[in-house]
C-alpha positions as CSV (number, residue, x, y, z in Angstrom):
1,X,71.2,150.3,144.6
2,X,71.1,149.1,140.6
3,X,68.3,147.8,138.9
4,X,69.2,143.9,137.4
5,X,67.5,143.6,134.1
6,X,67.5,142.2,130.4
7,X,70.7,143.8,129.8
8,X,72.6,141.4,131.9
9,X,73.6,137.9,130.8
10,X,71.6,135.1,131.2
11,X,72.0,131.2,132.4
12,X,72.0,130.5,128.5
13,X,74.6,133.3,127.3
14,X,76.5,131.4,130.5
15,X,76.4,128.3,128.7
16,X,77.6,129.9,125.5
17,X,81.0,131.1,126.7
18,X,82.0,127.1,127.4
19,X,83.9,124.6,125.1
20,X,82.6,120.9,126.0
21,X,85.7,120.7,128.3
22,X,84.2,123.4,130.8
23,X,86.7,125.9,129.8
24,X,85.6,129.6,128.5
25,X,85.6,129.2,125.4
26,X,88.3,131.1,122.5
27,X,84.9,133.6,121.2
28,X,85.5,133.9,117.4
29,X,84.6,138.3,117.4
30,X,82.3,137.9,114.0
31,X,81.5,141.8,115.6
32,X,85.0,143.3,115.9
33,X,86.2,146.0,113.4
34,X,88.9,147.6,112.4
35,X,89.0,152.1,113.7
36,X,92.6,152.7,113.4
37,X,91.6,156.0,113.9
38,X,91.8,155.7,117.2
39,X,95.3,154.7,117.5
40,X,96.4,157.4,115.3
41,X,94.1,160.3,117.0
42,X,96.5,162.6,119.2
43,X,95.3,163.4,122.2
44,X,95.8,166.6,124.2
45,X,94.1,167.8,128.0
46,X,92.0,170.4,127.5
47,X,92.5,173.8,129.6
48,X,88.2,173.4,130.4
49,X,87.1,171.0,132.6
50,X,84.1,170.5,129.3
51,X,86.4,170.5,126.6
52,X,89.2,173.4,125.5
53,X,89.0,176.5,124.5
54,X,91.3,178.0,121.0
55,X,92.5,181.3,119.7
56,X,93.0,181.6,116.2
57,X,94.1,184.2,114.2
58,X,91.1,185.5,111.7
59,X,93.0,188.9,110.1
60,X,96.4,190.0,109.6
61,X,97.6,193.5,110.3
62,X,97.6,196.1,107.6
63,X,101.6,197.0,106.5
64,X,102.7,200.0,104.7
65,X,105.4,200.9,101.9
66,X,106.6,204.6,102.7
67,X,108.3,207.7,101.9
68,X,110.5,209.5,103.5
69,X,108.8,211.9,105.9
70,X,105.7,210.0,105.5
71,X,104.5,208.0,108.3
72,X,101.9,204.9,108.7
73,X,99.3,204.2,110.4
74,X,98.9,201.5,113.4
75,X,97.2,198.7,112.6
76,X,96.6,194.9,114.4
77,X,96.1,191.9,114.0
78,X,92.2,190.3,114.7
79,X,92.1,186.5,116.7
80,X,88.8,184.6,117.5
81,X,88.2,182.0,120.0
82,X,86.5,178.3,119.7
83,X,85.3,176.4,122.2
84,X,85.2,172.7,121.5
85,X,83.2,170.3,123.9
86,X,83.8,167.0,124.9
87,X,81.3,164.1,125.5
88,X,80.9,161.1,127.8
89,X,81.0,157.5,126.5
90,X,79.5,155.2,129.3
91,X,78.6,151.7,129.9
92,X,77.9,149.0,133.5
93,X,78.1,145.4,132.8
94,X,76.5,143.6,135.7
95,X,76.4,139.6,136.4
96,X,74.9,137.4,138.8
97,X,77.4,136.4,141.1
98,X,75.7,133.2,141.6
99,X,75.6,132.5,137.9
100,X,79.8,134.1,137.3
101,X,80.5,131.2,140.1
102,X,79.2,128.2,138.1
103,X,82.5,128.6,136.5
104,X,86.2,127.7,138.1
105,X,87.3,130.6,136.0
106,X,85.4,133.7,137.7
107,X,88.2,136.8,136.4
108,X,88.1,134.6,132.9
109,X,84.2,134.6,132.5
110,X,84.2,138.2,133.2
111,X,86.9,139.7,131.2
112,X,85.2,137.6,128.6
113,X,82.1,139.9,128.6
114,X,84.0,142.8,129.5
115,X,85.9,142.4,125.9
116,X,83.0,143.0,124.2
117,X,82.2,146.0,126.2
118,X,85.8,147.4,125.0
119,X,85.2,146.5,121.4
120,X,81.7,148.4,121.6
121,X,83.3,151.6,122.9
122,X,85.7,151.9,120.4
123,X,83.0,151.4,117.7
124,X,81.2,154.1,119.5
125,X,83.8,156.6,119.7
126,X,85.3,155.9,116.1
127,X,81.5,156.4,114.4
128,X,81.2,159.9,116.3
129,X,84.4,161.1,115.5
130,X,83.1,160.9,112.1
131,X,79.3,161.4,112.3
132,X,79.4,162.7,115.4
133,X,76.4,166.2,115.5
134,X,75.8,167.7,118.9
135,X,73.1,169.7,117.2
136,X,71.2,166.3,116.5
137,X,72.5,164.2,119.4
138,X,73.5,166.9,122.2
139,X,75.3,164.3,124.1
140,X,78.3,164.0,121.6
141,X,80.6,165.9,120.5
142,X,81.1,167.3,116.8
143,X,82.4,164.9,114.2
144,X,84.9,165.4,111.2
145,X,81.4,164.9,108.6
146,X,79.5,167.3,109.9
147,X,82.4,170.1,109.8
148,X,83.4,169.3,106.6
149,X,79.2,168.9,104.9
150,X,79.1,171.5,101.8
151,X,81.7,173.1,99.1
152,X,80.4,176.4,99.7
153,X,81.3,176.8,103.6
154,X,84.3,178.8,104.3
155,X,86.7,175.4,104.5
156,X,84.5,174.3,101.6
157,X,87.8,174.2,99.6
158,X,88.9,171.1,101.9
159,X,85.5,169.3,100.5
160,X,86.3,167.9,97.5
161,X,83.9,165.7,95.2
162,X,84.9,162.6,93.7
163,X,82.1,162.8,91.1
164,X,78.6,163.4,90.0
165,X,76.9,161.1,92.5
166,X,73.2,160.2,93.3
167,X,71.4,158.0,96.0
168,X,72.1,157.2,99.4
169,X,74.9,155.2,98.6
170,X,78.1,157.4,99.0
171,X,80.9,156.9,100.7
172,X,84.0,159.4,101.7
173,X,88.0,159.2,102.2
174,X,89.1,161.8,105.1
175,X,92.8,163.1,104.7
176,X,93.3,163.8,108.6
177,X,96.6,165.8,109.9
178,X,96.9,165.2,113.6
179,X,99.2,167.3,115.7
180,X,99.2,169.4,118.6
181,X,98.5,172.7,116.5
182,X,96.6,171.3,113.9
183,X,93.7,168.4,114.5
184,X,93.9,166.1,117.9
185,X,91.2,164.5,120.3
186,X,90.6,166.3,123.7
187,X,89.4,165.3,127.0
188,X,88.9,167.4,129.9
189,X,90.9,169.3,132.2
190,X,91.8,167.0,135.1
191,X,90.5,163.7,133.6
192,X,92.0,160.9,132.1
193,X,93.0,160.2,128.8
194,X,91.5,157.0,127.4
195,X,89.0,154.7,128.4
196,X,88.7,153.7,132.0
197,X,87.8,150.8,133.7
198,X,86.4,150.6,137.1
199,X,86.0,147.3,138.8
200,X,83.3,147.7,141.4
201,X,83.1,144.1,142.6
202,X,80.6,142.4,144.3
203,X,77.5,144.6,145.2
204,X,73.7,144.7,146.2
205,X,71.1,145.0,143.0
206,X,67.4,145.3,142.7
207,X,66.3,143.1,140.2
208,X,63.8,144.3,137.7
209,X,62.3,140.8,136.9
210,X,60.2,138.4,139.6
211,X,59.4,139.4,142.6
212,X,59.0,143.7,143.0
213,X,62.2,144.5,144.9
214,X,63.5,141.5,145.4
215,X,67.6,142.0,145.8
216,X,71.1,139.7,144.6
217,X,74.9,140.2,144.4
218,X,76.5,141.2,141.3
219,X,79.5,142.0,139.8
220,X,79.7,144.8,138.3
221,X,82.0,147.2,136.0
222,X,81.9,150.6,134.7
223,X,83.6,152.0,131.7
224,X,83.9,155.6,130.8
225,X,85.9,157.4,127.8
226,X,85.4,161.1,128.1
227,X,86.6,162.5,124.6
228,X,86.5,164.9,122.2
229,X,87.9,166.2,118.3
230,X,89.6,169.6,118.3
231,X,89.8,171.0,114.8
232,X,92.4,173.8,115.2
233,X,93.2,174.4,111.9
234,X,90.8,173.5,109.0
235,X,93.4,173.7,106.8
236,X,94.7,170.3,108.1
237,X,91.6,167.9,106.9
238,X,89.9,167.1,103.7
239,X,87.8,165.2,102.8
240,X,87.1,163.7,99.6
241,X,83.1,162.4,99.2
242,X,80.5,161.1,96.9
243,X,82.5,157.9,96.3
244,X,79.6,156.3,94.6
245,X,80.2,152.4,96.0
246,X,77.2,151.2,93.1
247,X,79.4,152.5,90.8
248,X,82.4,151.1,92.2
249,X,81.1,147.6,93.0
250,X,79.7,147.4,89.4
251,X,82.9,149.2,88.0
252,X,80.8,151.4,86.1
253,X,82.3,155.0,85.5
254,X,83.7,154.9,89.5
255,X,85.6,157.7,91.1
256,X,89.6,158.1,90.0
257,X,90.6,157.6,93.7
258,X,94.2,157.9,92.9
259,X,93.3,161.4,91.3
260,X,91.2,162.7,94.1
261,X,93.5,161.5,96.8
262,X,96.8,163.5,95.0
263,X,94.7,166.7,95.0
264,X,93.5,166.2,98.9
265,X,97.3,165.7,99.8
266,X,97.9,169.6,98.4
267,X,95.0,171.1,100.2
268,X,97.3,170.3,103.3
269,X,99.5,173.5,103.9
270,X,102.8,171.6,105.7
271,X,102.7,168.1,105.6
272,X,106.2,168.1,107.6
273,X,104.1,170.1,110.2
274,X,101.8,167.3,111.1
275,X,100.8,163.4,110.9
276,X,99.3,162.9,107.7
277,X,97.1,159.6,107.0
278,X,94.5,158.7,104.6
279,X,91.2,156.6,106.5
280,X,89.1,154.9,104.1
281,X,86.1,152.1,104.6
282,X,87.0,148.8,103.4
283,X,84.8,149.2,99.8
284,X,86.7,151.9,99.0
285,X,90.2,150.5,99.7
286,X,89.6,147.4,97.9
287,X,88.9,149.4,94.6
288,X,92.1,151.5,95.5
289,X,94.1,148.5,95.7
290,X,92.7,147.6,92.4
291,X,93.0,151.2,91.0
292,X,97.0,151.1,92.2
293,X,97.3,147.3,90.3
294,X,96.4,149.1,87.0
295,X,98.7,152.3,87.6
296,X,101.8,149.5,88.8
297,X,103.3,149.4,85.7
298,X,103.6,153.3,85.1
299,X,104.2,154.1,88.7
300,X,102.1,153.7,90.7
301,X,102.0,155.5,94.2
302,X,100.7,153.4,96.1
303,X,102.7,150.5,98.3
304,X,104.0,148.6,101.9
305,X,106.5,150.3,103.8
306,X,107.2,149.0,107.4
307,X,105.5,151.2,110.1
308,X,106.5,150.2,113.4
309,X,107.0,146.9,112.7
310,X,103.7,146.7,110.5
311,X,103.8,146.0,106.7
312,X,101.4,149.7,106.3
313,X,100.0,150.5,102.3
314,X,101.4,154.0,101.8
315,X,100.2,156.2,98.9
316,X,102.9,159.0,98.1
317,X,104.3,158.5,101.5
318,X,101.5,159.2,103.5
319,X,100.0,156.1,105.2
320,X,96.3,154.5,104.3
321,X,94.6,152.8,106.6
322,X,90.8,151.7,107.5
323,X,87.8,153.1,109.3
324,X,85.0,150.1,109.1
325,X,82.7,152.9,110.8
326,X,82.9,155.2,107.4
327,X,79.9,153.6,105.9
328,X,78.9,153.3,102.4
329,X,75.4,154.9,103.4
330,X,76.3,158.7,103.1
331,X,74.2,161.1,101.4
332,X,75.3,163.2,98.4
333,X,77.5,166.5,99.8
334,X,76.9,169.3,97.5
């Protein structure tokens, strides 16, 4: 039996979903955001029923020039395996039946709340596959920050700086490659791809306020994403950080974007061997768009092509698109 308490909505929040006609209101989502991220991410079923297990190759075999006569020696090839986990993204929506009622609209008042849960996932999931650290936060999985944090680790040549920064006010531009072989999202062997949603209907709750187990009917809803971010080949991201957003809101000496987004592009080993697309926060795409209206009239690189239907800024042919959960809040990556 659940427990009813102060996450569930209230006679008031009831109130707020109607227009003065007694219809559920049109609600204006001052909280939604824009992840494309997650439409672009590739996803893949893992062959664990945690997450999915790779093996990559770490050393070529030795090979020989010879003499006649003269023979070589054996030699092999070296492979390593990575195990990459998944996490579990959960959340219940419960509502008094007896309050869902006072509408004519029951489905309409509760796909209204249930909207939000959606729009809260996807926040969720798009700030972790970021900033996502299982060594911090054992729950999630590991985020695209966190494997790409210094210049000096061994895919440190992926990390590139846009300039002397300083402060706590940095931001980064990831060059992500998705494909099957290179980067894609996971979830586990014999789940579900996506984010599901399980309408339990009416049942039996304890509440938590009033009277010590006191009981009511409530709908109720469960959604689960169970995901992950499989980096098969390093090779396939960069990232490009210390975007100092002071200096670039006060146009004072900011970052070259244009510059440090040509040199991501040829950190990527085969671009025709993968989805390449830029993901940027909204700060630093405005100054880009501003960068690309001073470089128009010598060429430019950046500009709209059509993209299944949608007008999409491309820089160099690769498309750009935003991530409002890159903040502007990242520390300085050395």
């Amino acid at each position: 039996m659940a427990l009813l308490g102060a996450g569930n909505l209230t006679l008031a929040d009831w109130a707020k979903r109607y227009d003065p006609n007694g219809r559920i209101a049109r609600i204006v989502e001052l909280l939604s955001q824009t992840n494309s991220i997650l439409d672009d991410m590739v996803y893949i079923q893992g062959n664990l029923p945690t997450g999915n297990r790779t093996s990559v190759r770490t050393g070529l075999p030795q090979v020989f020039w010879r003499l006649l006569n003269n023979g070589v020696q054996p030699s092999r090839s070296t492979t390593a395996q990575i195990d990459e986990g998944c996490g579990m993204l959960e959340a219940w929506s419960e509502v008094d039946c007896a309050l869902a009622e006072l509408s004519d609209d029951v489905p309409g008042f509760r796909l209204s709340e249930s909207m939000a849960f959606l729009e809260a996932m996807g926040q969720e999931a798009a700030q972790t596959i970021i900033y996502g650290n299982s060594g911090v936060s054992p729950e999630e999985f590991n985020g695209l920050a966190i494997r790409y944090s210094s210049t000096s680790a061994g895919n440190g040549q992926n990390v590139l700086l846009a300039g002397t920064a300083s402060g706590s006010d940095q931001s980064s531009i990831y060059l992500v490659g998705w494909g099957d072989i290179t980067v894609h999202g996971l979830f586990p062997k014999g789940s579900q791809a996506g984010l599901q949603h399980k309408d339990l209907g009416e049942v039996t709750v304890e509440t938590t306020a009033g009277l010590p187990g006191a009981r009511m009917r409530a709908f109720q809803d469960q959604f689960v994403w169970k995901m992950g971010l499989c980096v098969k080949d390093w090779r396939y991201v960069v990232r490009i950080a210390n975007i100092d957003t002071g200096n670039l809101i006060a146009n004072s000496s900011p970052a070259n974007i244009t510059t440090s987004m040509i040199k991501a592009i040829h950190r990527i080993p085969n671009l025709n061997a993968c989805k390449p697309i830029f993901y940027m926060n909204r700060s630093v795409f405005e100054y880009l768009d501003l960068q690309r209206r001073a470089e128009v009239i010598t060429g430019g690189q950046l500009n709209y092509e059509l993209v299944d239907g949608k007008a999409i800024y491309m820089f160099r042919g690769i498309p750009v698109k935003i991530v409002d959960q890159l903040t502007i809040t990242e520390a300085v990556v050395s």
